[in-house]
FIBAVEX-123976 format. One record per residue: x, y, z of N, C-alpha, C, O, CB in turn; residue in three letters; residue number from 0. Coordinates in steps of 0.2 Angstrom, whole numbers, plus 5000, padded with zeros to 4 digits. Atoms other than C-alpha are relative to their C-alpha. Glycine has a CB too. Layout:
// residues N
ATOM     nx     ny     nz    cax    cay    caz     cx     cy     cz     ox     oy     oz    cbx    cby    cbz   resn   resi
ATOM      X      Y      Z      X      Y      Z      X      Y      Z      X      Y      Z      X      Y      Z    ALA    NUM
...
***
This chain:
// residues 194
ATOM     nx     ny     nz    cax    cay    caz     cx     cy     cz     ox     oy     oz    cbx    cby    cbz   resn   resi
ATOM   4995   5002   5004   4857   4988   5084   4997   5000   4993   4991   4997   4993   5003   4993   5002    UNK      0
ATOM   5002   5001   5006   4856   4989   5064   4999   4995   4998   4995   4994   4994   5002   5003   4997    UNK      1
ATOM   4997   5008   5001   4862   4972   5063   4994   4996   5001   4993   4992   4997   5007   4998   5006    UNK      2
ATOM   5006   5004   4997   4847   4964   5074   4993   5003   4998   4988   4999   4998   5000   5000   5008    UNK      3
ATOM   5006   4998   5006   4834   4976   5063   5002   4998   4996   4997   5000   4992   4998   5006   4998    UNK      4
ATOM   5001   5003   5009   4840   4969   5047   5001   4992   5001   5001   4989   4995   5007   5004   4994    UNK      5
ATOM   4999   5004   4999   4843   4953   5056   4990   4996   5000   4987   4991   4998   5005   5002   5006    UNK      6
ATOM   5008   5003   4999   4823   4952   5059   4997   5001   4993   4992   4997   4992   4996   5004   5005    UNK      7
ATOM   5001   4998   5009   4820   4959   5040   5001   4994   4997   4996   4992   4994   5006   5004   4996    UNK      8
ATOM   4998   5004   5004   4830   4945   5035   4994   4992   5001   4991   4989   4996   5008   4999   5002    UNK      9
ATOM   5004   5004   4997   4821   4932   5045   4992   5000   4998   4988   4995   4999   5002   5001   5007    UNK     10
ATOM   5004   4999   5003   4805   4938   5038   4998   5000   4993   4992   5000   4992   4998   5003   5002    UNK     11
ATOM   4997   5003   5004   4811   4935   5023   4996   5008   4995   4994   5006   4989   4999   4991   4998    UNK     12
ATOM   5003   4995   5002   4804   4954   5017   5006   5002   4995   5011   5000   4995   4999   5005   5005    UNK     13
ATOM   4995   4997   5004   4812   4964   5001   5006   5003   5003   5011   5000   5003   4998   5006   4996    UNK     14
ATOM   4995   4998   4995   4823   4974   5012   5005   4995   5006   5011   4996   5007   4995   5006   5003    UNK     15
ATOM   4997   5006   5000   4827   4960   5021   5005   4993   4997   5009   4990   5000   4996   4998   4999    UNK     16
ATOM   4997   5003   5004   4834   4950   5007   5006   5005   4997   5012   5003   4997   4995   4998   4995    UNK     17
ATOM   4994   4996   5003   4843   4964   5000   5006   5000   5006   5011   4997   5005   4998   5009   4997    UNK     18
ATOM   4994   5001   4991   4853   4965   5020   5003   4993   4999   5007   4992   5003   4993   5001   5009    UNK     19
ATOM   4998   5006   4996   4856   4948   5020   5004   4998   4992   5004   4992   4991   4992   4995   5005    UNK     20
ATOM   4995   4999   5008   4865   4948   5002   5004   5003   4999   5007   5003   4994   4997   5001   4995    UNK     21
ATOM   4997   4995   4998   4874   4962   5008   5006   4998   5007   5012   4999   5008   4994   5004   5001    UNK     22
ATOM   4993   5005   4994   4881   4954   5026   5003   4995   4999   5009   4995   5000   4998   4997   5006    UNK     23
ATOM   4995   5004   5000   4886   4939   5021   5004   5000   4995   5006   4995   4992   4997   4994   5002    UNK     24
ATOM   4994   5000   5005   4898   4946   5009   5003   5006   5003   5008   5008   5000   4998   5001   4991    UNK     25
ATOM   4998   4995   4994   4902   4958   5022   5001   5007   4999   5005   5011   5002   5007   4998   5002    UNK     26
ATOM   5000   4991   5001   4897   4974   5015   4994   5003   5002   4990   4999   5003   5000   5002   4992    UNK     27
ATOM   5004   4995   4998   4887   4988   5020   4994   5001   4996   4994   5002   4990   5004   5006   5000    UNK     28
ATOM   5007   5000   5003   4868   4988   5019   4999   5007   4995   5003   5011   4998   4994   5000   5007    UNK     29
ATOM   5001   4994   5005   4864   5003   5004   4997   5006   5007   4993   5005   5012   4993   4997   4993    UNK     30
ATOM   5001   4994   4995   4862   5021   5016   4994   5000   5002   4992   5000   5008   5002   5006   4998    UNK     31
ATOM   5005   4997   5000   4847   5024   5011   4994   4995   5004   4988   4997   5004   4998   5002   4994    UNK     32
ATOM   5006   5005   4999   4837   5009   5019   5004   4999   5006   5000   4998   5010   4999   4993   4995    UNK     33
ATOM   5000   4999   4992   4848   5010   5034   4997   5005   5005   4994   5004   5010   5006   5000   5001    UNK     34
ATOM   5005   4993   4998   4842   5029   5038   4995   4999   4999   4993   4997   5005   5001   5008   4997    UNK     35
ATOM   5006   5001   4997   4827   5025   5036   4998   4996   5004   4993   4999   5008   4998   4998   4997    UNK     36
ATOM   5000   5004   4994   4827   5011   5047   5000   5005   5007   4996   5007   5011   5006   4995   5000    UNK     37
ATOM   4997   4996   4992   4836   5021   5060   4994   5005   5001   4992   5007   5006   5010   5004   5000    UNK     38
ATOM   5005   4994   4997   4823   5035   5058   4992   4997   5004   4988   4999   5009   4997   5005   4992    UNK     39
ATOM   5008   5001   4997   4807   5026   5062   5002   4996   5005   4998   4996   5010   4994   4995   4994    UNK     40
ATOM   4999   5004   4994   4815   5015   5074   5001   5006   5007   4998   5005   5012   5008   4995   4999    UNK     41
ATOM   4999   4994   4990   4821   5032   5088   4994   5002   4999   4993   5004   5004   5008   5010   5000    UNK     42
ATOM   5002   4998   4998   4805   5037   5084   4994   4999   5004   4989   5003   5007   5001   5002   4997    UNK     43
ATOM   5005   5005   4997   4796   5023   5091   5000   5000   5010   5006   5000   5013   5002   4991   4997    UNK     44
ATOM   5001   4996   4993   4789   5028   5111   5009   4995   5004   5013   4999   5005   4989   4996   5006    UNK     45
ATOM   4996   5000   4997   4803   5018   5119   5011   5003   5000   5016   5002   5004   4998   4996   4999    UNK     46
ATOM   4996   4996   5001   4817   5030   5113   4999   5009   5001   5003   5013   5000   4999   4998   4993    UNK     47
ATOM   5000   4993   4999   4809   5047   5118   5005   5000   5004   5010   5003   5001   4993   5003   5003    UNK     48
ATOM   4995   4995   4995   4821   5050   5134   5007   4996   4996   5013   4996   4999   4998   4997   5012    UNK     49
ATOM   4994   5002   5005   4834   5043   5121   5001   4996   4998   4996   4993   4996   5005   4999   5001    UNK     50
ATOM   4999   5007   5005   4843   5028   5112   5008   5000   4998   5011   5005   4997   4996   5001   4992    UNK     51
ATOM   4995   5003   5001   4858   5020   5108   5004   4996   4995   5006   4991   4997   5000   4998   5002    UNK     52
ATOM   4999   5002   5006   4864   5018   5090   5006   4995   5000   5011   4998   5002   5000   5005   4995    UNK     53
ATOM   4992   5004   4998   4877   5000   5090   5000   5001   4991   4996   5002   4987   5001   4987   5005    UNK     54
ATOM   4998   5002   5009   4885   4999   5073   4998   5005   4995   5001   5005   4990   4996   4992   4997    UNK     55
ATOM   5002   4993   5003   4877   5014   5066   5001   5007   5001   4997   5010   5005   4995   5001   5001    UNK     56
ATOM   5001   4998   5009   4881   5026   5054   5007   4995   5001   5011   4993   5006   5000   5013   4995    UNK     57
ATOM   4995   5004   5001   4894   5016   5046   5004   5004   4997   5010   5001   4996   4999   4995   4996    UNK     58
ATOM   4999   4996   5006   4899   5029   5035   4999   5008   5002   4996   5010   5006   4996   4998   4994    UNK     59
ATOM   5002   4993   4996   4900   5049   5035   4995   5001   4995   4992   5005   4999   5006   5007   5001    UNK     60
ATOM   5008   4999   5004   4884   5050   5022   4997   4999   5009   4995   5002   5014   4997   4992   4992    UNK     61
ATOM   5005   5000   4992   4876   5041   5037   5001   5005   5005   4996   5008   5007   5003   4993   5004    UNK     62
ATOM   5004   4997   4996   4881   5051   5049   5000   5007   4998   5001   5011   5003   5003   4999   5006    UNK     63
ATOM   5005   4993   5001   4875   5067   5040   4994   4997   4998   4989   4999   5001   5002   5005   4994    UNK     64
ATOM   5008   5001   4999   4860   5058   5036   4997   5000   5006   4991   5000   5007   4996   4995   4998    UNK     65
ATOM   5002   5001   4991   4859   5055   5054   4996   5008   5003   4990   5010   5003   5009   4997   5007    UNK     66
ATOM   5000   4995   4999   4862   5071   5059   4993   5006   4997   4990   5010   4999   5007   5001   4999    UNK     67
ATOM   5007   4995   5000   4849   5079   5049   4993   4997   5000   4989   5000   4998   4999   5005   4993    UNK     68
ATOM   5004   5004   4998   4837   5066   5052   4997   5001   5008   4992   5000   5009   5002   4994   4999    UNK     69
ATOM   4998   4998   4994   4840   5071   5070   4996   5005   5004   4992   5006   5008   5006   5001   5000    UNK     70
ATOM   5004   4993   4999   4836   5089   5069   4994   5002   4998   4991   5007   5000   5004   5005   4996    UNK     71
ATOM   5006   5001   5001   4820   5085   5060   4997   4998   5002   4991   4999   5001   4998   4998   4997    UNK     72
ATOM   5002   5003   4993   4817   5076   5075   4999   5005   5005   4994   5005   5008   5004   4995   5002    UNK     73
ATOM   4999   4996   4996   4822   5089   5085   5002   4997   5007   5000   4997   5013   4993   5005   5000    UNK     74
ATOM   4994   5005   4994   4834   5076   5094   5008   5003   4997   5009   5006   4992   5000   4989   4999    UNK     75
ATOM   4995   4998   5001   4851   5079   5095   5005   4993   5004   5003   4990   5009   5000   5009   5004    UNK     76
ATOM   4994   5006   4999   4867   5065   5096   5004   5004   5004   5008   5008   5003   5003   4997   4994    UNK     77
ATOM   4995   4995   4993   4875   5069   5114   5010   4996   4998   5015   4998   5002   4995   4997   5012    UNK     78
ATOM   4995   5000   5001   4890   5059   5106   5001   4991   4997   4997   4986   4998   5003   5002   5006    UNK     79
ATOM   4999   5007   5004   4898   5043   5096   5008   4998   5004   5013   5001   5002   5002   5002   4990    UNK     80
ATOM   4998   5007   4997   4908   5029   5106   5005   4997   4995   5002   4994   4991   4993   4994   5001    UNK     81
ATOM   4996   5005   5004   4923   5020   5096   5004   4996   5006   5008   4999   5009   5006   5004   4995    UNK     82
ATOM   4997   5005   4996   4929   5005   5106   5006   4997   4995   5004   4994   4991   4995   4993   5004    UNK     83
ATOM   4996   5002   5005   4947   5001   5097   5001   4992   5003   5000   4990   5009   5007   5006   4999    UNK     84
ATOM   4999   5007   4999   4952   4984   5096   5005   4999   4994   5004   5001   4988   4993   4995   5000    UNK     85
ATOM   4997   5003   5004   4967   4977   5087   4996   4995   4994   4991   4992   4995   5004   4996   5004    UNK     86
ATOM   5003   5002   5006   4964   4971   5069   4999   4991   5002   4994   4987   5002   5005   5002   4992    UNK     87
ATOM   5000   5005   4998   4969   4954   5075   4994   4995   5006   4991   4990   5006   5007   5000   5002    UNK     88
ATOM   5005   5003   4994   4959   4953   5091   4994   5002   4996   4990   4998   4998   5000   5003   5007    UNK     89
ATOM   5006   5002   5003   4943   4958   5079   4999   4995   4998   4995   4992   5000   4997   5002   4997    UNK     90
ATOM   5003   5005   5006   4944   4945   5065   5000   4992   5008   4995   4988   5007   5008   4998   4991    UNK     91
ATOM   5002   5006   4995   4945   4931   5082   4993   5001   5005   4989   4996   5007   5005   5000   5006    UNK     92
ATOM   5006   5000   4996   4932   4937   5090   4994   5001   4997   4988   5000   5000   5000   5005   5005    UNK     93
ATOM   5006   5000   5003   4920   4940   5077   5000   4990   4997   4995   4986   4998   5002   5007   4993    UNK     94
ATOM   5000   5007   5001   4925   4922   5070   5001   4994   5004   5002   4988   5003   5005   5000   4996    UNK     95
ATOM   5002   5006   4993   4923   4912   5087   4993   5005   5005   4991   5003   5010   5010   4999   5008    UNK     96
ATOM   5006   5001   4999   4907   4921   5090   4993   4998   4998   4992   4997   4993   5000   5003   5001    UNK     97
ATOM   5005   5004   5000   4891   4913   5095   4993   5003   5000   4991   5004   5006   5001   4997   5005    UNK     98
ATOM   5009   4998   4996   4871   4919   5096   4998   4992   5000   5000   4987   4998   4992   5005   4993    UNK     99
ATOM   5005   5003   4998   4858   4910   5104   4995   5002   4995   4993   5007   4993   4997   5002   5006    UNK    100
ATOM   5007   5001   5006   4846   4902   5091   4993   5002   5003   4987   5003   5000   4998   4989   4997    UNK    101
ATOM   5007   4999   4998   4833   4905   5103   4997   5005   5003   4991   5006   5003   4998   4995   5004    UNK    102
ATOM   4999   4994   4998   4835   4922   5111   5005   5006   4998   5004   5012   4998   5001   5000   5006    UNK    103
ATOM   4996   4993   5008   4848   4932   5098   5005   5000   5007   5009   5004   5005   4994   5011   4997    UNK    104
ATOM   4995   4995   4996   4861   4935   5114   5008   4996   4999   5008   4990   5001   4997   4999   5009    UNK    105
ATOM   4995   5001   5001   4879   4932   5111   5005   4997   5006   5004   4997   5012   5000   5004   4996    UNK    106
ATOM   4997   5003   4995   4894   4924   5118   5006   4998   4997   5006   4999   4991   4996   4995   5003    UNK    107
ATOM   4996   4998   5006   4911   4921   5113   5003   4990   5002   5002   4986   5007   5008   5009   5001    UNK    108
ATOM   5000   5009   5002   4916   4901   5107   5006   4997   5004   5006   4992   5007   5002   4998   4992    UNK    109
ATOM   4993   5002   5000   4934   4901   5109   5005   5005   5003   5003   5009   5007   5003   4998   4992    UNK    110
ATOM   4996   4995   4998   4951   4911   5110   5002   5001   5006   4999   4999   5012   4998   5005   4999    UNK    111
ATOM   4996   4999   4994   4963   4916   5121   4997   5003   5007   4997   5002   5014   5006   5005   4998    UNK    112
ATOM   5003   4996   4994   4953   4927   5130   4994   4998   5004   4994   5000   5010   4997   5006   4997    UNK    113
ATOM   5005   5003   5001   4937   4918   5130   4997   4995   4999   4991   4994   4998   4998   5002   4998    UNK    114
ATOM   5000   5005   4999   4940   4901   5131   4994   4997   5004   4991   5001   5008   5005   4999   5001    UNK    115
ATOM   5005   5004   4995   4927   4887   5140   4994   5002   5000   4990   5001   5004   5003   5001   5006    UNK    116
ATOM   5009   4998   5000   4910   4895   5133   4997   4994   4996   4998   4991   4991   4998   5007   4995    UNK    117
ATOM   5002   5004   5001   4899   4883   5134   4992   5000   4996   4988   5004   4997   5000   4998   5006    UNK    118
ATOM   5005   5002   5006   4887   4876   5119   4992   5005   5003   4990   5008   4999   4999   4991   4999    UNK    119
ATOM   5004   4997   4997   4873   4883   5128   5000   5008   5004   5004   5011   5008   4999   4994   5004    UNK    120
ATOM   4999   4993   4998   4867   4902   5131   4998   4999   5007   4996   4994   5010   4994   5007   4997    UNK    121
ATOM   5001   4998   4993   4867   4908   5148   4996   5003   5004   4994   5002   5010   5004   5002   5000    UNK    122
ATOM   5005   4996   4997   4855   4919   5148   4993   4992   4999   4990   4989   5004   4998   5009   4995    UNK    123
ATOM   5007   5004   5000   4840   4906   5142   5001   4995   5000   4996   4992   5003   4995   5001   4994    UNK    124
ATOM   4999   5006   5000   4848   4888   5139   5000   5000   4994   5003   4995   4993   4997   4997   5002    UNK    125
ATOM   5000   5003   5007   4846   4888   5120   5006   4999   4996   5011   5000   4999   4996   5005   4997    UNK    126
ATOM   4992   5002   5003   4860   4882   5108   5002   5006   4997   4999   5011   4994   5001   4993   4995    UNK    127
ATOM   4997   4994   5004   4872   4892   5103   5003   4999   4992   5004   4993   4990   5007   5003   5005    UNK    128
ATOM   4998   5004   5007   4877   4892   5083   5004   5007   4999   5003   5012   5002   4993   4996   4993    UNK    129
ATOM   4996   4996   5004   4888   4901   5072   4996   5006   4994   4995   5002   4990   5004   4996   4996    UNK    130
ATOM   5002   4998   5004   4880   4915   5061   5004   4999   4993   5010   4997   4993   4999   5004   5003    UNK    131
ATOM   4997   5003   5007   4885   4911   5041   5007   5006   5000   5013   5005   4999   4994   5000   4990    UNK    132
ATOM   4997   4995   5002   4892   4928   5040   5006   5001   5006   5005   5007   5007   4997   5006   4997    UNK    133
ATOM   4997   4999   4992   4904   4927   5057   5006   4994   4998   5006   4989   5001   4994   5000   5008    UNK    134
ATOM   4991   5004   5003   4921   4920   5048   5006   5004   5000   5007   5009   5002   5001   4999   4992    UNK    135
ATOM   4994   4995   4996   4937   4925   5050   5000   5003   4990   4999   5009   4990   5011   4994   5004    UNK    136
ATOM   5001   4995   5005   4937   4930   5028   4995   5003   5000   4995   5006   4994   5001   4998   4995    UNK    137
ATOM   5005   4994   5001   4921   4941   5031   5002   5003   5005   4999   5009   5006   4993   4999   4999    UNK    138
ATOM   4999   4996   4993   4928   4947   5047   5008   5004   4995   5009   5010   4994   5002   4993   5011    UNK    139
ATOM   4995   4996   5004   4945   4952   5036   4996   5005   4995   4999   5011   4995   5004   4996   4996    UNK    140
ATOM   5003   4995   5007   4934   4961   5021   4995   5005   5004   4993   5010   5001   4995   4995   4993    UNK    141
ATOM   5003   4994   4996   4925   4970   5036   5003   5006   5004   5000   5012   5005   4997   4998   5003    UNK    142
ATOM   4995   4994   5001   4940   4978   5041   5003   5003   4996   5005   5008   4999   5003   4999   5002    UNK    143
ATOM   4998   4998   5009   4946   4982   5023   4992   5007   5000   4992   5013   4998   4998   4990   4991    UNK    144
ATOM   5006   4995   5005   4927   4990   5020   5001   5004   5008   5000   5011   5007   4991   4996   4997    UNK    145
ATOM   4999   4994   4994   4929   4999   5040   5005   5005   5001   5006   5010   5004   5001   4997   5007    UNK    146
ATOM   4993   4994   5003   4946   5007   5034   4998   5003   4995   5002   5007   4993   5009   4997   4997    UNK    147
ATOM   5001   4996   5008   4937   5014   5018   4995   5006   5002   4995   5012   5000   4997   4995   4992    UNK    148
ATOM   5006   4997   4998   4921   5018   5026   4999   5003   5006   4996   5008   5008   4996   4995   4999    UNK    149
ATOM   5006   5000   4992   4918   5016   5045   5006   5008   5004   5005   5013   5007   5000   4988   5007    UNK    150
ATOM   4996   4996   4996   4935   5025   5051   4996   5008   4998   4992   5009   5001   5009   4999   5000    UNK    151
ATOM   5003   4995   5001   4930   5042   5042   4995   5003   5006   4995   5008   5009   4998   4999   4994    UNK    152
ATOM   5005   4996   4995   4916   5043   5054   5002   5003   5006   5002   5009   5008   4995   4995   5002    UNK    153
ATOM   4996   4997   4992   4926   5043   5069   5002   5007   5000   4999   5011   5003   5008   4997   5001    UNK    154
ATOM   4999   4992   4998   4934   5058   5064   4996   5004   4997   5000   5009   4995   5006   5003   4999    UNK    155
ATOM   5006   4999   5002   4918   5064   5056   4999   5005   5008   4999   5011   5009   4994   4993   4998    UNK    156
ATOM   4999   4998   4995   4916   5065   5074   5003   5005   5005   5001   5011   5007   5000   4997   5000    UNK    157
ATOM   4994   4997   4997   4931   5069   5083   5000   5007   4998   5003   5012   5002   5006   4997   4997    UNK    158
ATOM   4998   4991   5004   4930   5087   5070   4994   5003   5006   4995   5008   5009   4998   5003   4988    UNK    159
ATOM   5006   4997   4996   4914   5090   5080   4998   5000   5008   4993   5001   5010   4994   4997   4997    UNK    160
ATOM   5001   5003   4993   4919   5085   5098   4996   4996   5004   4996   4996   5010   4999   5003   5003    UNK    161
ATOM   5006   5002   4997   4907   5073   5100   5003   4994   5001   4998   4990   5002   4994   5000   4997    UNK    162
ATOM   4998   5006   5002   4919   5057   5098   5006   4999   5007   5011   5001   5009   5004   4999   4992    UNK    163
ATOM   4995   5005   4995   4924   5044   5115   5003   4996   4998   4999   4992   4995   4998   4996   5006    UNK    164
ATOM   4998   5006   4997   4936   5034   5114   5004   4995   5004   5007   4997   5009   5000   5000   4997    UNK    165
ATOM   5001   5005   4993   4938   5016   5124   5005   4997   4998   5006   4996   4992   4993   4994   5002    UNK    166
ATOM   4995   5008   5002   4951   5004   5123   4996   4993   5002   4996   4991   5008   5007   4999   5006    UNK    167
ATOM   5005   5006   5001   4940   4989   5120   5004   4993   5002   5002   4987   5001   4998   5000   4989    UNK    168
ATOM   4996   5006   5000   4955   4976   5126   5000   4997   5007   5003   4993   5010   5007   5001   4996    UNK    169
ATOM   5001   5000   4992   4950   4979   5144   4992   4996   5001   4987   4996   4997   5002   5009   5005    UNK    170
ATOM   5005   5005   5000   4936   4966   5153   4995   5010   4999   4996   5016   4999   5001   4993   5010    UNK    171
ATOM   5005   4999   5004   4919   4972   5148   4998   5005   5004   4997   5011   5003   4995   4995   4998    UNK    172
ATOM   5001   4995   4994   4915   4980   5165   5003   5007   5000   5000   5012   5001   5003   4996   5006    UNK    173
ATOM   4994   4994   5000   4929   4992   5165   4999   5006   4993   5000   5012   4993   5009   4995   4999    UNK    174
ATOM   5001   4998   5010   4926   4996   5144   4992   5005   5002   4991   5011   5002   4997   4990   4991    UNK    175
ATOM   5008   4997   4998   4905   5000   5151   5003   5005   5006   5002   5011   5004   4994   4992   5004    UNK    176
ATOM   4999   4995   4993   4912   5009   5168   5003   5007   4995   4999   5012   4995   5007   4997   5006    UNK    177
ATOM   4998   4996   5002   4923   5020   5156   4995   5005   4995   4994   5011   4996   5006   4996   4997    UNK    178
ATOM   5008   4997   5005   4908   5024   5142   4997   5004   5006   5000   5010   5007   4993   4992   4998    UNK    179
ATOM   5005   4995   4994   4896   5030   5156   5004   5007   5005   5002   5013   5006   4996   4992   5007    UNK    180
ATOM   4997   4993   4996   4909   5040   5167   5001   5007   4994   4999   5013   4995   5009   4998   5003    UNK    181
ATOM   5000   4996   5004   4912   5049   5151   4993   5004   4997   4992   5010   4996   5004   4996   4995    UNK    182
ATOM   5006   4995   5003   4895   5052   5143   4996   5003   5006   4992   5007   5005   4995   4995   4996    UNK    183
ATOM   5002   4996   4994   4890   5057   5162   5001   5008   4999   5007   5010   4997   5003   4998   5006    UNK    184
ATOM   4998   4993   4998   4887   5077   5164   5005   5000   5005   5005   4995   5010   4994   5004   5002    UNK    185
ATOM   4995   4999   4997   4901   5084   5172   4994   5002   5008   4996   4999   5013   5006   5007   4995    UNK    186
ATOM   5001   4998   4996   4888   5092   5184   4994   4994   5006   4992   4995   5012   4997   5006   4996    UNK    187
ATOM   5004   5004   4998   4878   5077   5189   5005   4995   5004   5004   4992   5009   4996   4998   4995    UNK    188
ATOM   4994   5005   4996   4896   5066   5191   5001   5003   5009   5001   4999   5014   5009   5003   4996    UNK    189
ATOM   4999   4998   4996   4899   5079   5204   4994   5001   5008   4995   5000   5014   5002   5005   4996    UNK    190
ATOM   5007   5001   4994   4880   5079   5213   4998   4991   5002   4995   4988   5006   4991   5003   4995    UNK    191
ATOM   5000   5008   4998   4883   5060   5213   5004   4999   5005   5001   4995   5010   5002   4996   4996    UNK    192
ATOM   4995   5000   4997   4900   5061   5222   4999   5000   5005   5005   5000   5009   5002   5003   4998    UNK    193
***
């Protein structure tokens, strides 16, 4: 996730750091050139050889041509880009009643219809859960404003190049993951599984 590498930037309180974190919580998009970078030295680190899994990244279609020829320089190749749609309404709730763990980063959702009864405490480690500053319902609105200018493009950035699933993001998480993986499975391996 780009989010939890500029998340640790920030936390270290580095240049690049500061600039990200002056940037999210006004709910705009980190500058290109310091996200591709990121993303490049990060796939090329040993736990990324047999692959990797870019959340939230490219935001933009710059991004994903810098990706893309960052990629081929690499002499990796992007077997495909993931859009889980969600009602505008059901993001700004679920971004604005989510929770991290102060003590292991793992999330969790506060409130809502859907996700009622989560308790103060993570699940995975025990640590408390808190609100990030930027995880409001007006920076969760101006992030959908800047994902209609910016992020959708990518999609069909994609879509032109066949490489774009998409999920219905409004079904339980299990079913949204089942759907992902049956799709990015080779057709010829579905079949040697079967």
């Amino acid at each position: 996730s780009t989010g939890s590498m500029f998340r640790a930037s920030m936390q270290a309180e580095s240049e690049v750091g500061l600039l990200a974190r002056r940037c999210i919580e006004r709910g705009e998009l980190v500058p290109d050139s310091v996200t591709v970078e990121i993303v490049k030295e990060r796939i090329q680190q040993a736990d990324c050889s047999k692959g990797f899994l870019l959340d939230g990244f490219p935001r933009s279609v710059a991004q994903a041509e810098s990706l893309d020829e960052a990629l081929q320089a690499l002499r990796k190749e992007l077997d495909a880009a993931v859009n889980i749609t969600i009602p505008a309404e059901e993001s700004v709730s679920r971004i604005a009643n989510r929770r991290v763990c102060a003590q292991c980063g793992a999330s969790a959702q506060a409130g809502g219809a859907r996700d009622a009864g989560v308790a103060a405490v993570c699940r995975e480690c025990g640590g408390k859960l808190v609100q990030r500053p930027d995880d409001t319902p007006e920076t969760a609105q101006h992030r959908l404003k800047v994902y209609a200018a910016q992020t959708k493009p990518v999609a069909d950035y994609y879509q032109r190049q066949g490489r774009l699933i998409t999920v219905d993001g409004l079904r339980p998480v299990e079913q949204v993951f089942a759907s992902i993986i049956a799709r990015l499975q080779p057709a010829d391996k579905m079949i040697n599984e079967a």
